[in-house]
C-alpha positions as CSV (number, residue, x, y, z in Angstrom):
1,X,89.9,136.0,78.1
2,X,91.7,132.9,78.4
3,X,95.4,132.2,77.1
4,X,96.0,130.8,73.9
5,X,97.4,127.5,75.5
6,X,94.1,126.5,77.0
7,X,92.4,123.8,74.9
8,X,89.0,121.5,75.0
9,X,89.9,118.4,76.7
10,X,88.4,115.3,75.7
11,X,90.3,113.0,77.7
12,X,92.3,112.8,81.3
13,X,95.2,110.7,81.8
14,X,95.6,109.7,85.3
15,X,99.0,108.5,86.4
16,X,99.0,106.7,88.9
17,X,101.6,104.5,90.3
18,X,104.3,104.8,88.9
19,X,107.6,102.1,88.2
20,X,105.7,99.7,90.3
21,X,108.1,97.0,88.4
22,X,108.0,93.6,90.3
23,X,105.3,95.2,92.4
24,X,102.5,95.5,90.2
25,X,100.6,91.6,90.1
26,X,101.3,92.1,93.9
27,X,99.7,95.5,94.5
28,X,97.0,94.5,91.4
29,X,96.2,91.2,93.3
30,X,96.2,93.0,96.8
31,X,93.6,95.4,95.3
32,X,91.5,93.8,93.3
33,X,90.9,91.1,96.8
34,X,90.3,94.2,98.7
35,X,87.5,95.0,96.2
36,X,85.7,91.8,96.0
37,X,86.0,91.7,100.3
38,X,84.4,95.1,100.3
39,X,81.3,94.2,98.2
40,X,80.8,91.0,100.0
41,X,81.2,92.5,103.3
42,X,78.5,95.2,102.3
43,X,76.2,93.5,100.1
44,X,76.0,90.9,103.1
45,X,75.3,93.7,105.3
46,X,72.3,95.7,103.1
47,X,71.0,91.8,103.0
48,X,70.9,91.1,106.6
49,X,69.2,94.0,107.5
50,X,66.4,93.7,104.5
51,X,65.7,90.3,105.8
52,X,66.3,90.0,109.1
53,X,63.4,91.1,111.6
54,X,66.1,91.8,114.6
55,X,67.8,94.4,112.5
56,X,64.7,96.9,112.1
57,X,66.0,99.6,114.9
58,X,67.3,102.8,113.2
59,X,70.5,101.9,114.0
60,X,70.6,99.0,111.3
61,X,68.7,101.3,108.9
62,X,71.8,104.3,109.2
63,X,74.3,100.7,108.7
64,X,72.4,99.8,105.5
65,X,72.7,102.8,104.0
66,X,76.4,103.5,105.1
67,X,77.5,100.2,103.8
68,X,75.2,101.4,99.9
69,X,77.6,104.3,100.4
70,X,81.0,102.4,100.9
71,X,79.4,100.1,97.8
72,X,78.9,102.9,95.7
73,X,82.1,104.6,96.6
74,X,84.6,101.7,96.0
75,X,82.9,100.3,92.8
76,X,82.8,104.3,91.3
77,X,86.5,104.2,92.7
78,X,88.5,100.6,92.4
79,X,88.2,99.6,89.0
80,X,89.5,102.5,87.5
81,X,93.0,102.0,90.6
82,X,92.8,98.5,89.1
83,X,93.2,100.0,85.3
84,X,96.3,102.2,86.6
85,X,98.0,99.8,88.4
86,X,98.0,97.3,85.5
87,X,99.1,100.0,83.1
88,X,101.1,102.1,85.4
89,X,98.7,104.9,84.6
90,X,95.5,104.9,82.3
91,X,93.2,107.2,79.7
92,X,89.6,108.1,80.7
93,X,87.6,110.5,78.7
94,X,86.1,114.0,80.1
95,X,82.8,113.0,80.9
96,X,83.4,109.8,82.6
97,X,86.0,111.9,84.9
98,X,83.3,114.0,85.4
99,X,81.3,111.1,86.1
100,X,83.5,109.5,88.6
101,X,84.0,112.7,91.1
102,X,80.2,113.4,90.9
103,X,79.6,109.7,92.3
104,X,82.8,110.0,94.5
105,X,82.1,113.4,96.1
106,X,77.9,112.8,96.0
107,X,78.9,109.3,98.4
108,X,81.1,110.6,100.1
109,X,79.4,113.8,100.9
110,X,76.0,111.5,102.2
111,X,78.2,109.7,104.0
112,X,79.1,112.9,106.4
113,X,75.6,113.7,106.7
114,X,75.2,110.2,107.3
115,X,77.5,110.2,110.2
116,X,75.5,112.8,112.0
117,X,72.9,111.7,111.6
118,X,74.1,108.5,113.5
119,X,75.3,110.6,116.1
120,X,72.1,112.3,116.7
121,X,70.7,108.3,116.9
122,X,73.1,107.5,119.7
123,X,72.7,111.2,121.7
124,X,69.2,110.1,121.7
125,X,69.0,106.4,122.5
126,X,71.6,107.3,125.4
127,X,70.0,111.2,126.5
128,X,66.4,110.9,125.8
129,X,66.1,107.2,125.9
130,X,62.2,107.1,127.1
131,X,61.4,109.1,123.6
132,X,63.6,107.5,121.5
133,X,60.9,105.6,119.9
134,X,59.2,108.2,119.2
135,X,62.0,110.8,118.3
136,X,63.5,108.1,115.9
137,X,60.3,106.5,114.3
138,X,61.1,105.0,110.7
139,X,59.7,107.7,109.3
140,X,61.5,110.2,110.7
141,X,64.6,107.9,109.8
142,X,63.3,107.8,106.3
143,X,63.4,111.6,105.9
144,X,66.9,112.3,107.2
145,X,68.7,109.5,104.8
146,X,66.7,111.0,101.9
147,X,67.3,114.9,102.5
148,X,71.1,113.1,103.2
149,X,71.0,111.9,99.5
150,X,69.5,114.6,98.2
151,X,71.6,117.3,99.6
152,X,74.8,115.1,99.2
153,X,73.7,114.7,95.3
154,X,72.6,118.0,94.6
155,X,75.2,120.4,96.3
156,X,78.0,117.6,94.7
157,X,75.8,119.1,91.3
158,X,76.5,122.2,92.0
159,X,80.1,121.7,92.4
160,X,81.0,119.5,89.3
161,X,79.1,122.2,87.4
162,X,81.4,124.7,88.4
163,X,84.3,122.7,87.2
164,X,82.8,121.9,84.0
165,X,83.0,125.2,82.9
166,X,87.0,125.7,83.8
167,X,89.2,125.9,80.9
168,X,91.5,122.9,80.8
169,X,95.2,123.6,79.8
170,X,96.9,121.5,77.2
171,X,98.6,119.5,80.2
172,X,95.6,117.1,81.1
173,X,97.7,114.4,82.9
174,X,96.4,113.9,86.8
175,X,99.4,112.8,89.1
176,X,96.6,110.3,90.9
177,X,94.3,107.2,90.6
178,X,91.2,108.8,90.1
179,X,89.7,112.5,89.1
180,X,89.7,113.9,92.2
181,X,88.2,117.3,92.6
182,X,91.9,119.2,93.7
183,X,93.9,117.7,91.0
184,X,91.6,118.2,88.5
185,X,90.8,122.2,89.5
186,X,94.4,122.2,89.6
187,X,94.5,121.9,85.8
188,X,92.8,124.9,85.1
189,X,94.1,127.8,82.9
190,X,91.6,129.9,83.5
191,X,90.8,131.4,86.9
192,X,89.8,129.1,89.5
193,X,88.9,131.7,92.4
194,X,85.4,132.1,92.1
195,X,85.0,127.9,92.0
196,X,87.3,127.7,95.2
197,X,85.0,129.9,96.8
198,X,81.9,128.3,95.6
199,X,83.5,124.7,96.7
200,X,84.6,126.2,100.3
201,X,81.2,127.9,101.0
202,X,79.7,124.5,99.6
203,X,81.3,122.5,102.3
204,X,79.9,124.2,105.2
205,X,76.6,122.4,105.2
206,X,78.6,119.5,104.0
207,X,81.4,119.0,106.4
208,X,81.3,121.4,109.3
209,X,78.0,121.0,109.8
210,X,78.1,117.5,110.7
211,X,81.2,117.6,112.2
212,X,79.7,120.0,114.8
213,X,76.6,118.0,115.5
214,X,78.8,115.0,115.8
215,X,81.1,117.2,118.5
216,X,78.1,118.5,120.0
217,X,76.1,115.4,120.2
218,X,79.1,113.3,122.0
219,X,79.9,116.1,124.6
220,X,76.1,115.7,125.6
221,X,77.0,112.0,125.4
222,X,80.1,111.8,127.6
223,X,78.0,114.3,130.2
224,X,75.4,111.6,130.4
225,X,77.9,108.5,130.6
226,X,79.6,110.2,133.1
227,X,76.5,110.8,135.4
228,X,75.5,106.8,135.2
229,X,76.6,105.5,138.9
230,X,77.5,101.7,137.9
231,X,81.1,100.9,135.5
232,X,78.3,98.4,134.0
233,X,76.4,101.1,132.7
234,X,78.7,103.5,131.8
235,X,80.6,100.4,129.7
236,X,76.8,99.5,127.6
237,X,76.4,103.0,127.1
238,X,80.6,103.5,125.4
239,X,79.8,100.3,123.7
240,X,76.9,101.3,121.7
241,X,79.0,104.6,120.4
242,X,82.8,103.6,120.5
243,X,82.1,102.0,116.8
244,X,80.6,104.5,115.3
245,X,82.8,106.8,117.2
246,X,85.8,105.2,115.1
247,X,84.2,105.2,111.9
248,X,84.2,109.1,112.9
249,X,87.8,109.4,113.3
250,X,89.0,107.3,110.3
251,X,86.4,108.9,107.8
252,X,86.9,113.2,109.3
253,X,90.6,112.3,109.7
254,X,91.4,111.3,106.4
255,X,88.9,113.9,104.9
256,X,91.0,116.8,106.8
257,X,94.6,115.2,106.4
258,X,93.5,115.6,102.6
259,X,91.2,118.3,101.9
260,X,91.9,120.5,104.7
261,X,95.7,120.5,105.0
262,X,97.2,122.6,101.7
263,X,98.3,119.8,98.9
264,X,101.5,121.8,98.3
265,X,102.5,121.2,102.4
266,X,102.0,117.2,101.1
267,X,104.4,114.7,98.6
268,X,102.4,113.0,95.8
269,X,103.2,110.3,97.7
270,X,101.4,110.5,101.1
271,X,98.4,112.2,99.2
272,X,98.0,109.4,97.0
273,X,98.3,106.9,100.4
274,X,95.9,108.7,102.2
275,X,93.5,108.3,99.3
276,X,93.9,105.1,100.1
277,X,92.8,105.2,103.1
278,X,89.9,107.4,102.0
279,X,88.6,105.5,99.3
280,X,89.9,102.1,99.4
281,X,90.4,101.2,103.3
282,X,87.4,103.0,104.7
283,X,84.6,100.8,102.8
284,X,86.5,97.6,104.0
285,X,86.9,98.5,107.3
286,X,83.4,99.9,108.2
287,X,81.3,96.9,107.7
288,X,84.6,94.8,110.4
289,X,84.1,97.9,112.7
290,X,80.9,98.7,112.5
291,X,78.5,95.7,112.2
292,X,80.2,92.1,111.7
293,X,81.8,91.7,115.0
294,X,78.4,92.8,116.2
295,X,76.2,89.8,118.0
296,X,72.9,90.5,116.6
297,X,74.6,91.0,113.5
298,X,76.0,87.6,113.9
299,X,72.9,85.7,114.9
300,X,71.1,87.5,111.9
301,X,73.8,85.8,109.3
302,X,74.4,82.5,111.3
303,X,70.2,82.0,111.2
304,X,70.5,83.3,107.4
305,X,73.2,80.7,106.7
306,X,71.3,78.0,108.3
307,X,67.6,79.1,106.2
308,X,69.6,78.8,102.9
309,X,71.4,75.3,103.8
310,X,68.1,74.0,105.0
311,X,66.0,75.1,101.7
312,X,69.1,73.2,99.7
313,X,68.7,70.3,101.8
């Protein structure tokens, strides 16, 4: 039985930031440009590689669908940060809290699988390059971003089901920006062991799994780099994996710093700043790191640029 304070909640209040005071049009401002560079920078990219035929290789297709991931993300994410830092906190009802960490968790889930996935690209394009093309054939690359979706979507399913069915106390305020999954377990009067288990064994194929195919594939990486005689070489071969390598770091990091490390051995404060980083800095930075300082990319958009201006003409 549950106790007698535990109640149907209809509606979350997040928090936020709180006595933001002369800070808030600057942190609103700050955000809000953040957002509208972040779909730009990843609409421009799904764009590019629809339309451009020197951006067919699987690498450009995993890039697409990493920047649909950042897009989804940071839309599901940045309004709602917008709505708390205007109002120093804000009301959302149940289901659209529900709604928001099923989208959150389902992108951010593909977007480990994703990551491996990429990995396994580069371990073959720089391994078994005389079979890439046959290894990585669009179909192939077709399969692994859909069983990526579907298994990021589906176990995510699993999960928000399982919190569904807590018992929510009386208390329903979230010291955050968004319903996270933590905070919002975290409000639970009922017992909450049997969903902590089902989320742990839920993140094996989720995070670990990738993480190891992503260790795995780089140590067969660095082996081969190593064994290439000229600095030439070995310098195209880091190239082609140091970006995706940092995407690696910023995305697991962040992931572990938050998820991994026990909440209580954190402040509000660094939680909520590396959930920043998670949700807001990430999908910036990926499309910088990852594909516009990249040359093809480049001669892609400059040659888009200059079709447009000349149909205007």
């Amino acid at each position: 039985m549950y106790p007698k304070n535990c109640t149907s909640v209809s509606e979350i209040v997040l928090l936020g930031f709180q006595n933001l005071h002369n800070f808030k049009i600057p942190l609103f401002s700050l955000f809000l440009l953040i957002y509208i560079m972040t779909v730009w920078e990843n609409i421009l990219i799904i764009v590019l590689v629809s339309s451009s035929q020197n951006l067919q290789s699987p690498m450009y297709f995993f890039l697409q669908q990493l920047s649909l991931s950042d897009l989804v993300g940071s839309t599901n994410i940045i309004p709602t940060l917008l709505q708390t830092v205007k109002n120093e906190g804000t009301t959302i009802s149940f289901l659209d809290c529900i709604t928001q960490l099923y989208f959150f968790g389902g992108s951010e889930s593909f977007e480990c699988l994703l990551l491996a996935v990429m990995s396994y690209d580069r371990y073959v394009a720089i391994c078994i390059p005389l079979r890439y093309s046959s290894i990585m054939s669009h179909r192939v690359c077709v399969k692994f971003i859909l069983i990526s979706w579907l298994l990021g979507f589906g176990i995510m399913l699993i999960i928000v089901h399982m919190v569904t069915t807590l018992k929510l106390c009386k208390n329903n305020a979230i010291n955050h920006f968004f319903c996270d999954l933590i905070p919002l377990v975290e409000l639970s009067c009922s017992d909450t062991l049997f969903v902590q288990i089902d989320i742990i064994l839920n993140t094996v194929p989720l995070v670990f799994c990738p993480f190891i195919l992503i260790f795995v594939s780089y140590m067969c990486i660095a082996h081969a780099i190593l064994k290439i005689v000229s600095n030439t070489g070995r310098q195209k071969a880091f190239s082609t994996c140091s970006s995706h390598l940092a995407v690696v770091v910023l995305f697991f990091g962040t992931t572990v710093a938050i998820y991994v490390v026990p909440p209580r051995n954190q402040s509000l404060a660094i939680s909520k700043i590396l959930s920043l980083m998670y949700t807001v800095v990430i999908p910036l930075v990926n499309p910088v790191i990852y594909s516009l300082r990249n040359k093809i990319m480049k001669d892609a958009l400059k040659k888009l640029l200059e079709n447009k201006l000349h149909i205007c003409i």
